[in-house]
N, C-alpha and C positions, 0 to 999 in steps of 0.2 A: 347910748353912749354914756347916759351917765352914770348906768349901774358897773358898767366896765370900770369907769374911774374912781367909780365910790369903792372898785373893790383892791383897786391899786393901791388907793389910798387909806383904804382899811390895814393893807398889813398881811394880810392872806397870798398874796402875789408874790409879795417881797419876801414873805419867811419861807415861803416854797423854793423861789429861787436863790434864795443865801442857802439852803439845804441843800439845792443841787450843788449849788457852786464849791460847797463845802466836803457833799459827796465828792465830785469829781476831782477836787485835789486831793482828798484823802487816796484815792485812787490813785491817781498822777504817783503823789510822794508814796505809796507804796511799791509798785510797779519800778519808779527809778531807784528807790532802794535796794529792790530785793535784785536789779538788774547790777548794782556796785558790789551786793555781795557776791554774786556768781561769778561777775569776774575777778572778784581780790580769790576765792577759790580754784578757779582757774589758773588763775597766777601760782599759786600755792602747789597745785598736782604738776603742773609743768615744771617744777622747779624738783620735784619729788618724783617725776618722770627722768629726768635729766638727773639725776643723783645714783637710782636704782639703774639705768642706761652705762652710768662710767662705771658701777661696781661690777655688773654683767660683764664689760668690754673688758676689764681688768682681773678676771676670774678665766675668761678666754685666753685670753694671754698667758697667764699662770699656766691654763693645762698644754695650751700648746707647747709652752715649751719644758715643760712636764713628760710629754708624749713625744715632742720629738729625741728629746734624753734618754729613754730606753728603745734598745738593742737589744738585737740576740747576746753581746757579751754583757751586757748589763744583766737580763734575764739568768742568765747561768750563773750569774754570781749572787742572786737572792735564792738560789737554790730551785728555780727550773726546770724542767727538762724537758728534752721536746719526747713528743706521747708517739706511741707508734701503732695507735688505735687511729682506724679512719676518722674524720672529721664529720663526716657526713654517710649514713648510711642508707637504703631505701628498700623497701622489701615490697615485692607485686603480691595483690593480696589474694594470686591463687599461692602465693606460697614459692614459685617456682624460680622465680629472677631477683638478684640479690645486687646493688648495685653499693660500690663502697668511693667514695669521692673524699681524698685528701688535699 
């Protein structure tokens, strides 16, 4: 028992455990740091998500009603014409059936 106390009392015991003690807040206050910064990041894309979201929504809009604006008279007035080549053609590859899809 009394080499235990002589060694408490030495100072050996005490500096080991103020190192832990000192380790494990150094610890602590890293961990809750680095935990404030991720979420002020967070905070920041979300906010950069939600910005790039209303420009997308508002670029949709423009085309639709871009798209729904042209017409066949629209078309013929930027100089147009409807093509009287099929749209779609398909050829069997002995050569013999010819399939034409407008």
């Amino acid at each position: 028992m009394i080499p235990f106390t002589k060694k408490i009392f030495s100072g050996t015991l005490n500096t080991t455990l103020l190192m832990v003690i000192v380790g494990l807040f150094g610890a602590y206050s890293f961990f809750i740091g680095h935990s404030v910064v991720a979420i002020n990041q967070r905070k920041a894309l979300l906010s950069q998500v939600r910005t790039t979201q209303s420009a997308v929504s508002d670029s949709e809009i423009k085309y639709f009603n871009l798209a729904s604006a042209i017409d066949m008279n629209t078309a013929a007035k930027y100089g147009f014409v409807d093509s009287k080549t099929p749209d779609f053609a398909y050829t069997a590859p002995n050569g013999e059936n010819t399939v034409a899809v407008r």
